[in-house]
N, C-alpha and C positions, 0 to 999 in steps of 0.2 A: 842957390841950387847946390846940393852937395857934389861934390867932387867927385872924380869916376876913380877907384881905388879898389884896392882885393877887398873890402866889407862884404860888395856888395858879390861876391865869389865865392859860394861854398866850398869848393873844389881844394882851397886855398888851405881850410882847415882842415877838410878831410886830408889831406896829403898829411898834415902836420900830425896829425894823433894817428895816423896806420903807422907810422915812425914809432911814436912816443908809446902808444900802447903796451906793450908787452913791457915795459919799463918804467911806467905811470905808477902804478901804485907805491913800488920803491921807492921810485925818483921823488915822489910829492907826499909822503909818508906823515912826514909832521903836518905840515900844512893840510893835509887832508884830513887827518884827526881835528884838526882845531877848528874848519869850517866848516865839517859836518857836524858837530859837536854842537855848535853854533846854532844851527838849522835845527837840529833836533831837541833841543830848549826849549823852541817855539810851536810846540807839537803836542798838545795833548795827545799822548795815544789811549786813553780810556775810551774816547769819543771818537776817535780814527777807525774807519774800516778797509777803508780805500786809498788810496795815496798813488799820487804821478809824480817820480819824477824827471822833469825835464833837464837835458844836457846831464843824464843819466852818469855816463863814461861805463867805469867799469862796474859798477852795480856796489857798490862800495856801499854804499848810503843803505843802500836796499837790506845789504846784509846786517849792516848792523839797527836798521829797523826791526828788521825780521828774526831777532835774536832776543828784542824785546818782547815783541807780538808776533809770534807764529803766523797764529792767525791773520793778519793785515793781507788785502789785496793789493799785491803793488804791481805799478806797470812804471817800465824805464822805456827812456824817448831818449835817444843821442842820433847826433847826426854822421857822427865816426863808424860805421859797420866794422872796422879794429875794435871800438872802446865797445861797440855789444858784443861781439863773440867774445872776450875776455866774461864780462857781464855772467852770459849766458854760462860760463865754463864754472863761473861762480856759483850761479845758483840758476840748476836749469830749469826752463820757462814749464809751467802746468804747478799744478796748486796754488793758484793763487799768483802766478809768478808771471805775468810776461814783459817780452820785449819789443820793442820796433826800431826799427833806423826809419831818421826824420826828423825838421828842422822845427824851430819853436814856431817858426812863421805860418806853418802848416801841420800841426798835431795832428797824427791820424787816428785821432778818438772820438769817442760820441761826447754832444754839448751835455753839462751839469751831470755829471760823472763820478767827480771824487771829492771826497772829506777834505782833502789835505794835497795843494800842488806845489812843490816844491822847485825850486832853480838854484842851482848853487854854483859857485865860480865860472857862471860864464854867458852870463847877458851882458857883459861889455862886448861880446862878440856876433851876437845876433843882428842879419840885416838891416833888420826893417824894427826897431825899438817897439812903434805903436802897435804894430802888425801882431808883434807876437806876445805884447803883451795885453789885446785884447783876444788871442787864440789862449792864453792863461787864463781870461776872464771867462770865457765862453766853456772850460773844460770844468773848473770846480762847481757844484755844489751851491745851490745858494745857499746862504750861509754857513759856509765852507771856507776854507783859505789857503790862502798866498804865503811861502816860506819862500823866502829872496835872499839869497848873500849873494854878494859881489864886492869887487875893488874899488875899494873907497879913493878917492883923488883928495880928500884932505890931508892924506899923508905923504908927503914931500918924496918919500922912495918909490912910492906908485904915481906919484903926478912925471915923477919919474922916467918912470916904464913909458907911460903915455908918450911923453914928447919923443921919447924912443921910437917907438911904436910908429911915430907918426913920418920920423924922417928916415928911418933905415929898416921896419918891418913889414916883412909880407903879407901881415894881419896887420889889417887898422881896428882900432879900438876907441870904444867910448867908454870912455871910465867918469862918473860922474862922483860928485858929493850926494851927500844923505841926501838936501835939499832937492836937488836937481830928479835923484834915484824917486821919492817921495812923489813928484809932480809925474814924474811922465807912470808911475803907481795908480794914483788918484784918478788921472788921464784916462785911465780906462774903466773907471765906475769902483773901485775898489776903496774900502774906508781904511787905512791904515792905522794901526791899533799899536805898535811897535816899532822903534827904529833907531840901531844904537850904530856903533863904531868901536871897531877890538882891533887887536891885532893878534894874529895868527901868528906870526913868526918875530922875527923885530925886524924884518923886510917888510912882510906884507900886513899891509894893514884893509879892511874889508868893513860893508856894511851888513848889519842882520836888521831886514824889516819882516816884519810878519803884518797883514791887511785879511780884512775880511769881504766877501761878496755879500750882501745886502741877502737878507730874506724875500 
């Protein structure tokens, strides 16, 4: 039976990024370069129309999407209402542009939706793992996909973080290996087609999978 702990508290993260926000982009500069960078490798945008993505923050990804292809519909999902009004200051919502506050557990979009659903640095921190990553599966496209980065636990300074995490922070985290990241993937109908291991900084080290939803 899992443990009763702030995971299962939205509250907990919201507080932390109405903080962090206005200081986010700065503060995680490098590292945000290098994991969306990451994400966006696994992208054809020739074949992209549409793009979600989830645990948005500040629209970061989006811009520099959208600096590619004008064109592209993209919709950003965070659950920080700090990290969308940032978002939105970035690139205000119409043309092609919107936004929501809202958890991955609970997307508030229509089923088989988008070309391309993305998540980047922060499914170690979602409630409910299965939950939201069959609300991932129910929002792309069949034969559409999954861009996934997150913090890889094979790397000694993030396995790190975790046991931190687990005895002195007010975020609990699940930070998995590819392995682990790959099954609870598959777990929700997803064919996984890509799955590596980088490091962003010489701190953080993260996973890049990319998975497709079945025709």
């Amino acid at each position: 039976m899992p443990r009763s702990s702030p995971e299962v508290n939205h509250s907990v993260v919201v507080a932390h990024y109405a903080k962090l926000a206005p200081k986010y982009d700065k503060r995680w500069d490098r590292y945000s370069r290098a994991t969306l960078d990451a994400a966006l490798r696994q992208i054809d945008l020739d074949t992209t129309d549409s793009l979600l993505d989830v645990a948005c923050g500040t629209g970061r990804f989006a811009e520099m999407i959208r600096t590619l292809k004008p064109s592209l519909a993209i919709t950003g999902i965070d659950l920080s209402p700090d990290m969308i009004a940032v978002a939105k200051e970035r690139i205000p919502p119409g043309d092609g542009v919107a936004w929501y506050v809202g958890p991955a557990e609970a997307l508030p979009v229509e089923d088989n939706a988008y070309d391309v659903v993305t998540c980047a640095n922060a499914f170690h921190l979602v409630t409910d793992p299965e939950k939201s990553m069959a609300e991932l599966y129910r929002v792309v496209k069949p034969g559409g996909s999954l861009v996934l980065v997150d913090w890889c636990r094979e790397y000694i300074t993030v396995h790190g973080v975790l046991v931190a995490s687990r005895l002195f922070g007010k975020q609990y985290r699940r930070i998995r290996t590819r392995e682990k990241l790959k099954e609870v993937v598959e777990r929700s109908g997803f064919d996984v087609k890509h799955i590596e291991k980088f490091k962003a900084t010489w701190f953080w080290g993260l996973t890049c999978l990319r998975a497709e939803k079945l025709a």
